[in-house]
Backbone as a printed PyTorch tensor [residue, N CA C, xyz], in Angstrom:
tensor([[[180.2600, 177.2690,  23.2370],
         [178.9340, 177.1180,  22.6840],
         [178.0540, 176.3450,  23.6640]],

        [[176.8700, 176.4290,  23.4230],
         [175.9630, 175.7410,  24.7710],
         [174.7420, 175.3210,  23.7580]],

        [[175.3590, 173.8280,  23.3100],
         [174.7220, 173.0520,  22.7760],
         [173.6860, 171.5950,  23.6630]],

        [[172.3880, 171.3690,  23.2460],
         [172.1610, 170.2940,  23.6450],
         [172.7280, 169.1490,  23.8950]],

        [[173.1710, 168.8200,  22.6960],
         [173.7370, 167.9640,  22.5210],
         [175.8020, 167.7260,  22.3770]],

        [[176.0610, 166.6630,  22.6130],
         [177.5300, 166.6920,  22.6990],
         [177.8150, 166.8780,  20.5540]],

        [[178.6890, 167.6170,  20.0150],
         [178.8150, 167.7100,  18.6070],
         [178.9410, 165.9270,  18.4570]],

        [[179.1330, 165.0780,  17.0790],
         [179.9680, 163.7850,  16.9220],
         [179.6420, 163.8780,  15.4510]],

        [[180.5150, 163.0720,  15.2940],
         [181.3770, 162.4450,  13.8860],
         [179.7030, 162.6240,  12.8340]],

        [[179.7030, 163.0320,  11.6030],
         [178.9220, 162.9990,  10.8330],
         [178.0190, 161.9090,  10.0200]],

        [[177.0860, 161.5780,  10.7720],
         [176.7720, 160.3580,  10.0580],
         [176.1290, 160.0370,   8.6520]],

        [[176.5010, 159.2110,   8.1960],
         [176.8230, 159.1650,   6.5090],
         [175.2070, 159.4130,   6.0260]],

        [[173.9270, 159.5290,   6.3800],
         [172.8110, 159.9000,   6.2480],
         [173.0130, 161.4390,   5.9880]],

        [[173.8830, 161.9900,   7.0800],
         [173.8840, 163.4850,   6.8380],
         [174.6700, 163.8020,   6.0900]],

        [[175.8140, 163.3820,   5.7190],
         [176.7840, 163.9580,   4.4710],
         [176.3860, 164.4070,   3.0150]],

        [[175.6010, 163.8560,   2.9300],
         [175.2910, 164.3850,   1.6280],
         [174.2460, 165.4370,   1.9500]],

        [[173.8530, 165.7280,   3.1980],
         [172.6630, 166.9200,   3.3880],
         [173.9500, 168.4200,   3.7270]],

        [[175.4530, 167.8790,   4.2390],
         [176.2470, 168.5940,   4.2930],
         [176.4330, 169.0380,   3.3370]],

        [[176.8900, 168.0300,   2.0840],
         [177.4070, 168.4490,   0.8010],
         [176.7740, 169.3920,   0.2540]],

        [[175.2990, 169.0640,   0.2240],
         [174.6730, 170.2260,  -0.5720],
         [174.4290, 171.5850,   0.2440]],

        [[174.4310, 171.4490,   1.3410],
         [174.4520, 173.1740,   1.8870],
         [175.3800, 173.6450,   1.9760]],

        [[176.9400, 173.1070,   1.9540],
         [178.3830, 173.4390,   1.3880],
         [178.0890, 174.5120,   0.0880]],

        [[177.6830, 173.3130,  -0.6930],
         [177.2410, 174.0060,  -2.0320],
         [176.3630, 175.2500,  -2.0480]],

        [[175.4130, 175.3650,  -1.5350],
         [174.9630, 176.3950,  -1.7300],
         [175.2220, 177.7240,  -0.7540]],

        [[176.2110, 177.9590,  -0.0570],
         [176.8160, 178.7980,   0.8930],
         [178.3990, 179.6020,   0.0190]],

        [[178.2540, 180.6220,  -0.3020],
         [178.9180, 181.8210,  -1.1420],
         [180.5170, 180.9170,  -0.6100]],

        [[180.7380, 180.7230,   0.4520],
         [182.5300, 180.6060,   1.2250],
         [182.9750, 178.9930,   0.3160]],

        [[181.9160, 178.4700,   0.3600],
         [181.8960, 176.8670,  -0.5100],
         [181.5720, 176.8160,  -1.8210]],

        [[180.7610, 177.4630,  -2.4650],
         [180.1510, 176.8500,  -3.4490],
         [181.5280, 177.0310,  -4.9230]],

        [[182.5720, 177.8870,  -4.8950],
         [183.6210, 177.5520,  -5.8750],
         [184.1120, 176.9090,  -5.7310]],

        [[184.0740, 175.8090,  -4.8040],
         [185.2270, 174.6670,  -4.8900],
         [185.0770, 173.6490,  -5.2180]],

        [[185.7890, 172.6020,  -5.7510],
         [186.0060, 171.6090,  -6.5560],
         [184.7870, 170.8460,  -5.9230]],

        [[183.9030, 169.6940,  -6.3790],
         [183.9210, 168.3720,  -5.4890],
         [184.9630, 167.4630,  -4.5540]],

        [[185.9600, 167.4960,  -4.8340],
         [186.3770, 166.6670,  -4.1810],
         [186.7290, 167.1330,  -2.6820]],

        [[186.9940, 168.4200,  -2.5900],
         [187.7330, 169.1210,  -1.3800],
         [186.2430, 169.3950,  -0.3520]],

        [[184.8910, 169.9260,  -1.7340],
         [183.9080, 169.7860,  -0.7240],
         [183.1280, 169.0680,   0.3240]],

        [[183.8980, 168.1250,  -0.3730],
         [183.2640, 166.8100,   0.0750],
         [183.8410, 166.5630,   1.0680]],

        [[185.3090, 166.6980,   1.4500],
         [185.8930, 166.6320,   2.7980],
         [185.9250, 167.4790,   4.0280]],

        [[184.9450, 168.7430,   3.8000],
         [184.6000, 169.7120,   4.4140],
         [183.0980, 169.2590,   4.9540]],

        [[182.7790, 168.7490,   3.7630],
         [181.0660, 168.1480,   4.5660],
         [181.3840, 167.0520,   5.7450]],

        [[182.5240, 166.3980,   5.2940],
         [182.8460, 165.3930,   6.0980],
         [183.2320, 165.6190,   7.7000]],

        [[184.1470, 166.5110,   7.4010],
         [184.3060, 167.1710,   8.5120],
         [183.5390, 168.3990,   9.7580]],

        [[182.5520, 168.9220,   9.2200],
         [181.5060, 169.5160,   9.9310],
         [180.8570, 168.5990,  10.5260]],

        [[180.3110, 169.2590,  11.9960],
         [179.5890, 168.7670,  12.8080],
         [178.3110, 169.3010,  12.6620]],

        [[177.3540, 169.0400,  13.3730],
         [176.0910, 169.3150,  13.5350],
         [175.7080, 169.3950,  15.2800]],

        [[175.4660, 170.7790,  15.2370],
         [174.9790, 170.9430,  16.8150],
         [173.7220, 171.6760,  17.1370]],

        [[172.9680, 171.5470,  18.0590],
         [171.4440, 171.6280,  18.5950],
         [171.6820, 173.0940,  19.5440]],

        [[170.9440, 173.9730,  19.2940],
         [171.2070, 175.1560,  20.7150],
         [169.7400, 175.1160,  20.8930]],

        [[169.4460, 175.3510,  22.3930],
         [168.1300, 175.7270,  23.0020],
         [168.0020, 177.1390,  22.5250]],

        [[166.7680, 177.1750,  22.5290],
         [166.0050, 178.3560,  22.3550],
         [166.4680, 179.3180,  23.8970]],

        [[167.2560, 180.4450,  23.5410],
         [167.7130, 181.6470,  24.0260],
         [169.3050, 181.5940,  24.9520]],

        [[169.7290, 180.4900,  23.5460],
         [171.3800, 180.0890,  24.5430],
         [172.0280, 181.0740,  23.3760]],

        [[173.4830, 180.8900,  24.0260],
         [174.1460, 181.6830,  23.0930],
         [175.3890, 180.6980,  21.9680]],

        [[174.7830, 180.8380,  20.2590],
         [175.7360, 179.9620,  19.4470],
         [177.4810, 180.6390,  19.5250]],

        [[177.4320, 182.0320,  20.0530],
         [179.2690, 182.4120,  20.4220],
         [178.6580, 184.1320,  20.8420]],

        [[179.7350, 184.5090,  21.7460],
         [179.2750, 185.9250,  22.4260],
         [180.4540, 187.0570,  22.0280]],

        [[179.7500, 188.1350,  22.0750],
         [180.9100, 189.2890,  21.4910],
         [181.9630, 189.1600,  22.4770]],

        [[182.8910, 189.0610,  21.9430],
         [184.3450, 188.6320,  22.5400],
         [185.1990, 187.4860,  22.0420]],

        [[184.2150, 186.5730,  22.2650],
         [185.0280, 185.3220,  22.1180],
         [185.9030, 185.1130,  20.9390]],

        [[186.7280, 184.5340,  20.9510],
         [187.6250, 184.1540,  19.5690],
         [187.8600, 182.0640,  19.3160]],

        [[186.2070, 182.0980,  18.9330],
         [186.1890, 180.6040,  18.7410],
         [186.9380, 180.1230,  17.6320]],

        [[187.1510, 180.5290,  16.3340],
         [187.1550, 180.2260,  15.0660],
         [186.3590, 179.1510,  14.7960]],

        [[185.1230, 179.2250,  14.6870],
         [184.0990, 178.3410,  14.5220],
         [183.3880, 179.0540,  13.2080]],

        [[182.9470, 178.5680,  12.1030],
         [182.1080, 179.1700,  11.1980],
         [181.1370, 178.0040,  11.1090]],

        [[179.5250, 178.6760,  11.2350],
         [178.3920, 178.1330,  11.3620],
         [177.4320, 178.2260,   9.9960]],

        [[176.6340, 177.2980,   9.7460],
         [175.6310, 177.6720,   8.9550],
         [174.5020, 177.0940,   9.4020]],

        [[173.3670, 177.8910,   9.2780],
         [172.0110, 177.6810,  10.3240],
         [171.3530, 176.6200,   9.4780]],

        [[171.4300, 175.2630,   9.8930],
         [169.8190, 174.4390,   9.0470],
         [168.8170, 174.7230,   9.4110]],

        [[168.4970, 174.9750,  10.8300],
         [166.9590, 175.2680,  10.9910],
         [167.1470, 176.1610,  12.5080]],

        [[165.9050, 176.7840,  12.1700],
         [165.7510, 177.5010,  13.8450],
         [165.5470, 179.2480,  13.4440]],

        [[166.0780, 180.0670,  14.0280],
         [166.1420, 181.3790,  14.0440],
         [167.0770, 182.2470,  15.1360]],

        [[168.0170, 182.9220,  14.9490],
         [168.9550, 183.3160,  15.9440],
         [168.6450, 184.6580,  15.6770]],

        [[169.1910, 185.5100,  16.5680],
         [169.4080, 187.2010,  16.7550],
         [170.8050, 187.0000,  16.9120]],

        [[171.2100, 188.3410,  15.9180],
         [172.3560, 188.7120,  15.8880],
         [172.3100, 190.2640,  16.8100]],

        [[173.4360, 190.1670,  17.9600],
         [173.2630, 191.0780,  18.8660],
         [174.3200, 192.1310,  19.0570]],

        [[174.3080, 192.9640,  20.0030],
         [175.7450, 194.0990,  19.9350],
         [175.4500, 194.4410,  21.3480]],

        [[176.1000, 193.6350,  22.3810],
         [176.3020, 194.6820,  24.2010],
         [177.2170, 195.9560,  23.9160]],

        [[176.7900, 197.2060,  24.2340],
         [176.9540, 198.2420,  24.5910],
         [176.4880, 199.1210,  25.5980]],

        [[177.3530, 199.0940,  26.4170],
         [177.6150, 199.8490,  27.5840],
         [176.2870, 199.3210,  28.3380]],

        [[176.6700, 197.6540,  28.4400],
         [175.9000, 196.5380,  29.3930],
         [174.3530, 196.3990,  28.1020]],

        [[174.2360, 197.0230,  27.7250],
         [172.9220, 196.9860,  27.2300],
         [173.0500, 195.7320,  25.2990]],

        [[172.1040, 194.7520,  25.4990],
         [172.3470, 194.5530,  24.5160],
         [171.1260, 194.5800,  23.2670]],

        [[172.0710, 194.9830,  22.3810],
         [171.1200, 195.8170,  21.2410],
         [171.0130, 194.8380,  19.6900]],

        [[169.4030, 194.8110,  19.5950],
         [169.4790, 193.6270,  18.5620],
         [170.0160, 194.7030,  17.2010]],

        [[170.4870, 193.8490,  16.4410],
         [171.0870, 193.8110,  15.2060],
         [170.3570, 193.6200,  14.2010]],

        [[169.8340, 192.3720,  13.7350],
         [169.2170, 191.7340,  12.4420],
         [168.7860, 189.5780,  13.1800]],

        [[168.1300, 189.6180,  12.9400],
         [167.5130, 188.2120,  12.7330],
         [168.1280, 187.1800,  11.5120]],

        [[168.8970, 186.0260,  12.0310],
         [169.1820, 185.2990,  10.7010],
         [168.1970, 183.6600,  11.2470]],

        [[168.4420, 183.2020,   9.9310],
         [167.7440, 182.0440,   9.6830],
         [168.2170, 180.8440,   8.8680]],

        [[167.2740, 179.8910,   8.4440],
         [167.7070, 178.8820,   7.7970],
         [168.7780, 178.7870,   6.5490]],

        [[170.1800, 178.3960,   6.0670],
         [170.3760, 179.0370,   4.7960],
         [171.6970, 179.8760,   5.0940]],

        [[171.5370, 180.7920,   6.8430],
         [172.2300, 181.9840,   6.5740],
         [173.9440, 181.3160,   7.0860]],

        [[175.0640, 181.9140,   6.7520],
         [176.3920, 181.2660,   6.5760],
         [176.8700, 182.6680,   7.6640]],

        [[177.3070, 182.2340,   8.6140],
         [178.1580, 183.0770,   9.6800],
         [179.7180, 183.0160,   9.8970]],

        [[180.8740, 183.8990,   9.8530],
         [181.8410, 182.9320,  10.9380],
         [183.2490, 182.6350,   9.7980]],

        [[182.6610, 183.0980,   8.1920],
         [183.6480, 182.4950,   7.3780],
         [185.4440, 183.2520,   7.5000]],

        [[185.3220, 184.4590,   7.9370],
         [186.5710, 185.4770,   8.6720],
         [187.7690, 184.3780,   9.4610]],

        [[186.5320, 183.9490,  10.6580],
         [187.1260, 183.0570,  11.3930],
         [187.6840, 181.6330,  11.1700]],

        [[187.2530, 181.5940,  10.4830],
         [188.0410, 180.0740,   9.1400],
         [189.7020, 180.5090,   8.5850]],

        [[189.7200, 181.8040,   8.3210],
         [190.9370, 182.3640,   7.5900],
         [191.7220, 182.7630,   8.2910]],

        [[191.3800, 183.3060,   9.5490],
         [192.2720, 183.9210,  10.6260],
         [191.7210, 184.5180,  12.1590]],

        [[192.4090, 184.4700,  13.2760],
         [192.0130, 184.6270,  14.6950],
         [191.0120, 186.0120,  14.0200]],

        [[189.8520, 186.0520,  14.8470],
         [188.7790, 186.9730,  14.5620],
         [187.5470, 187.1910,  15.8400]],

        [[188.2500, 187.8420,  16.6280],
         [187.4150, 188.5350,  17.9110],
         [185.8130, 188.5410,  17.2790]],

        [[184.9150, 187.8160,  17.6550],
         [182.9450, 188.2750,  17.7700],
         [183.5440, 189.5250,  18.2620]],

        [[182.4420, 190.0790,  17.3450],
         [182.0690, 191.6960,  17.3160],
         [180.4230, 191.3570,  17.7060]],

        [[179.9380, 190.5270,  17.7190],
         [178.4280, 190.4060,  17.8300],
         [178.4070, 189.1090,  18.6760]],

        [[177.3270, 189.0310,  19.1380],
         [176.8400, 187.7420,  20.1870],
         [175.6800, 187.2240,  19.2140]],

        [[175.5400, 186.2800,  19.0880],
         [174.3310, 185.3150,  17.7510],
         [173.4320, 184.5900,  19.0690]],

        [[172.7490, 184.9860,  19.2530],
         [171.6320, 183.9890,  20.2780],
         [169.9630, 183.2420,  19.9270]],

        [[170.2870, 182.0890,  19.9980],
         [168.8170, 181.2550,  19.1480],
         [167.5790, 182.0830,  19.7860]],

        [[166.6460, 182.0390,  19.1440],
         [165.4760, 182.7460,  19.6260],
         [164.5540, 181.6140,  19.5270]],

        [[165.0060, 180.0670,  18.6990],
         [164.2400, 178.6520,  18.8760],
         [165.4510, 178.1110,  18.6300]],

        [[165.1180, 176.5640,  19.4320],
         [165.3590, 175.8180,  18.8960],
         [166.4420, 176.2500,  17.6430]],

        [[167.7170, 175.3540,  17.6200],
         [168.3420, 175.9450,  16.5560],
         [169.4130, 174.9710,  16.3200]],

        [[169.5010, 174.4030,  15.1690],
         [170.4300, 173.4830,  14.4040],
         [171.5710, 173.9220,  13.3520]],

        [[172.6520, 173.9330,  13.7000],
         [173.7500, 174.5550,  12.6000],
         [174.7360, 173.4250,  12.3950]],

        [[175.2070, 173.9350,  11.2620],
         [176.1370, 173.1700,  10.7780],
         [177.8570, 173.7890,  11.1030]],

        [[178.7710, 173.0720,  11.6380],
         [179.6000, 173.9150,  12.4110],
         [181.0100, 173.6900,  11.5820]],

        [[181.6600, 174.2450,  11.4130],
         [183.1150, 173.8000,  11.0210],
         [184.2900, 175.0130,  11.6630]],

        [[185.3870, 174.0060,  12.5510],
         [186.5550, 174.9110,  12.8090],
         [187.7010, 175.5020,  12.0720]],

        [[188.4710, 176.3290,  12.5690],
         [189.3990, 176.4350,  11.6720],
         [190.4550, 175.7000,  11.6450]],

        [[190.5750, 175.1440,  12.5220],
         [191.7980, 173.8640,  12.2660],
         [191.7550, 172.6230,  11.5240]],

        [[190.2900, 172.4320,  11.4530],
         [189.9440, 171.4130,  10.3740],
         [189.8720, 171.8900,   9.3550]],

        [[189.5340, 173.2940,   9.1650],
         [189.8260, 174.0180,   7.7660],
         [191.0850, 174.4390,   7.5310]],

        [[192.2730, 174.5180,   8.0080],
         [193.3880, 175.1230,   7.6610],
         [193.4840, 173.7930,   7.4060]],

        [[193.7000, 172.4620,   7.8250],
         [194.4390, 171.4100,   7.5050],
         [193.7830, 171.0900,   6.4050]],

        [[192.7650, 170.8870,   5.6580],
         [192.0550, 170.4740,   4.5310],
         [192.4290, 171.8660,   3.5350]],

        [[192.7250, 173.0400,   3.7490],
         [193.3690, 173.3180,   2.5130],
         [194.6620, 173.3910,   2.4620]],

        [[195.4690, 172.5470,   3.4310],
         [196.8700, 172.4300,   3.2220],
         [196.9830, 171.2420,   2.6570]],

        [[195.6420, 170.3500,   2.1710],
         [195.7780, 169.0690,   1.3770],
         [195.4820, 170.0470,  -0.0800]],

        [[194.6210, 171.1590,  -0.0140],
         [194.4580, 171.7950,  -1.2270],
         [194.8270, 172.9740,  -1.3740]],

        [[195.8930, 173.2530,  -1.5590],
         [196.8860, 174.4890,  -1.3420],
         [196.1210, 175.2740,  -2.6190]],

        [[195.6400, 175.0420,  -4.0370],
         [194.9440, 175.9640,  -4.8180],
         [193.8310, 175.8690,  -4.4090]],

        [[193.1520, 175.9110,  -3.7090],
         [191.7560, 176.5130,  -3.5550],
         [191.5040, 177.6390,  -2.9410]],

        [[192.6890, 178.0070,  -2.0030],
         [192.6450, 179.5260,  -1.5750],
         [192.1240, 180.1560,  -1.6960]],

        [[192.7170, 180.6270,  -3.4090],
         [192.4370, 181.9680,  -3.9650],
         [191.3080, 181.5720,  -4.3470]],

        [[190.2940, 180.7220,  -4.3720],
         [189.0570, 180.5900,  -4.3210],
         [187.8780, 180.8480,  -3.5000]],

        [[188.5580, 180.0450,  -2.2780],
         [188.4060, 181.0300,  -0.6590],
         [188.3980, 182.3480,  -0.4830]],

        [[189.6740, 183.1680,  -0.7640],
         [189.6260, 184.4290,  -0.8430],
         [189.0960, 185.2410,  -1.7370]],

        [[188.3860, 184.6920,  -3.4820],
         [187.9490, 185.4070,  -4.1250],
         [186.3380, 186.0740,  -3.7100]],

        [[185.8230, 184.4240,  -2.8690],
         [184.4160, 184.3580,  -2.1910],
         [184.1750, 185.3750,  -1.1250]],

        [[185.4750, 185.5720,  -0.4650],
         [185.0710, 186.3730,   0.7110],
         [185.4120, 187.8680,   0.4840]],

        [[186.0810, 188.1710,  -1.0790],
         [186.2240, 189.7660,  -1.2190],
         [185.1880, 189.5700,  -2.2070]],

        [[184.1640, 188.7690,  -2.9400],
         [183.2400, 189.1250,  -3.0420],
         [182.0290, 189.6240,  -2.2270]],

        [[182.2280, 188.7040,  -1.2340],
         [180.9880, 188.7530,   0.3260],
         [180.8840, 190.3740,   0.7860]],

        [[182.0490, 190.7550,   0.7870],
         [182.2540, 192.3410,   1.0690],
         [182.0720, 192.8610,   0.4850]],

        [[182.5170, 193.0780,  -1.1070],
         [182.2870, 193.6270,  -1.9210],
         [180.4330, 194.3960,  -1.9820]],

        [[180.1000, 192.9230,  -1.8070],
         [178.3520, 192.9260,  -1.9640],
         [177.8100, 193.2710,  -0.9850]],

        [[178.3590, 193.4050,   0.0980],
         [177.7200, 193.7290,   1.4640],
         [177.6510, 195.4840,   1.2210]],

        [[178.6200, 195.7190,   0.8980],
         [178.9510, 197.0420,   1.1370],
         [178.3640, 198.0000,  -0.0980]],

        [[177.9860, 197.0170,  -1.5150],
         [176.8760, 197.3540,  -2.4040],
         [175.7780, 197.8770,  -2.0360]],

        [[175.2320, 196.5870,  -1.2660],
         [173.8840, 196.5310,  -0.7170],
         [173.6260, 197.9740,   0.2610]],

        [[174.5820, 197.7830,   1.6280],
         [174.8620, 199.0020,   1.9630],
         [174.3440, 200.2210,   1.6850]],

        [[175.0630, 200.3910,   0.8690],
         [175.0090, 201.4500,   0.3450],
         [174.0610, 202.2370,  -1.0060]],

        [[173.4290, 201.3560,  -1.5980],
         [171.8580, 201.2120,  -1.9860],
         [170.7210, 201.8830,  -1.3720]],

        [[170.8900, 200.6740,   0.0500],
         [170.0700, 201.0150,   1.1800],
         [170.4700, 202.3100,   1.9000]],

        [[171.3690, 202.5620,   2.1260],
         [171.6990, 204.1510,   2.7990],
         [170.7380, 205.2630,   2.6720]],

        [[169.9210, 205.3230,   3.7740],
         [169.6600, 207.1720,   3.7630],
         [170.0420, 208.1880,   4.4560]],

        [[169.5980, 209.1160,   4.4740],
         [170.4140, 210.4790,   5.3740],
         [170.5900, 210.2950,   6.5810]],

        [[169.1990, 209.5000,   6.9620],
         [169.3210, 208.7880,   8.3250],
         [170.7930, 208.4460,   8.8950]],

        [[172.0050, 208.1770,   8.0810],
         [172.6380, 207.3100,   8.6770],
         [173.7330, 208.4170,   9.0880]],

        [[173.2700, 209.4820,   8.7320],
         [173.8990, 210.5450,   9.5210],
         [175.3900, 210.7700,   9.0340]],

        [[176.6770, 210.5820,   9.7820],
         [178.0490, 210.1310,  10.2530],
         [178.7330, 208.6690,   9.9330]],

        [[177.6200, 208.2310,   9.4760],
         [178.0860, 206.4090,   8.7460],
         [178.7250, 206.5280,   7.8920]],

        [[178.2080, 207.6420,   7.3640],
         [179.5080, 207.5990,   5.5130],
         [180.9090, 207.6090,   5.5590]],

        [[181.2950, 208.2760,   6.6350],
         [182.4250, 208.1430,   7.1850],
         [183.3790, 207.1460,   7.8750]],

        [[182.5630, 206.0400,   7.4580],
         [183.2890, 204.8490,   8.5820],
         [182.9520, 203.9820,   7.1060]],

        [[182.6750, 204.0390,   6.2750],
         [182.6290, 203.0940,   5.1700],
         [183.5650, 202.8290,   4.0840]],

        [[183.8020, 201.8540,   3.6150],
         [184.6780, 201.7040,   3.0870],
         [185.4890, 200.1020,   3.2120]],

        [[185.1680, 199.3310,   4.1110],
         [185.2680, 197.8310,   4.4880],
         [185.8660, 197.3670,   2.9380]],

        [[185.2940, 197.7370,   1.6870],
         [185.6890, 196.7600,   0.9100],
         [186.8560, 197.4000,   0.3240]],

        [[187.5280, 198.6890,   0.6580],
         [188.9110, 199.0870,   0.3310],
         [190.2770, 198.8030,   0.7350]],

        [[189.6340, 197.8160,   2.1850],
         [190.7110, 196.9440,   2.4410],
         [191.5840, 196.0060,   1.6580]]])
């Protein structure tokens, strides 16, 4: 990552600004207080310049991000060329795959300002739910909902336009 600033320890001003965007992020918001609270604890907070890159298609950080402020492009290099995707923003929760298990970027996320996220690894997340061995299936209910709904939406939105897409769908039959 190519942050301004060096990440550090969460200072107790910000924890409770953690707690509540825990809370309101689909991968967090079923879980207890008490476990959330050690997840706020444990996230960092890091600064990216305007047109760095927060992780690039390839990499296998296990880093899951959530944007406090700024604006990033979500991107796709193909055949050298790279092709924007969608625009995320304040609010938006990236990265939660990579919390659960090794997970190759399929996309490159690059700030387009100034850009502040809230960061958490997966090793600080595997060890905090091996203090909470039932919250899992809480974890996992959130993220076959995330799909579930993605692939709703999807498919709502679908027009003829999409040609040969119908054929590659299906993500939430996994």
């Amino acid at each position: 990552m190519s942050s301004l600033d060096e990440s550090s320890p969460t200072p107790s001003c910000e924890y409770q600004e953690n707690l509540d965007i825990l809370r309101q992020t689909y991968f967090f918001s079923g879980l207890p207080l008490e476990s959330l609270k050690i997840f706020a604890y444990l996230c960092t907070r890091e600064k990216f310049k305007e047109g760095s890159f927060l992780f690039q298609q390839g990499e296998e950080d296990g880093e899951a991000l959530c944007i406090i402020s700024g604006e990033v492009l979500l991107e796709r290099t193909v055949e050298g060329a790279s092709l924007p995707v969608r625009t995320l923003g304040a609010g938006e929760f990236v990265g939660g795959l990579t919390l659960i298990g090794p997970t190759r970027r399929l996309y490159s996320l690059r700030a387009l300002q100034e850009t502040i996220c809230l960061v958490l690894g997966r090793d600080k997340f595997a060890k905090t739910l091996d203090q909470f061995p039932e919250q899992r299936h809480r974890i996992f209910r959130a993220v076959v909902a995330a799909i579930n709904d993605w692939e709703e939406r999807f498919l709502e939105g679908m027009t003829e336009a999409c040609g040969g897409c119908t054929s590659k769908l299906g993500v939430s039959l996994l």
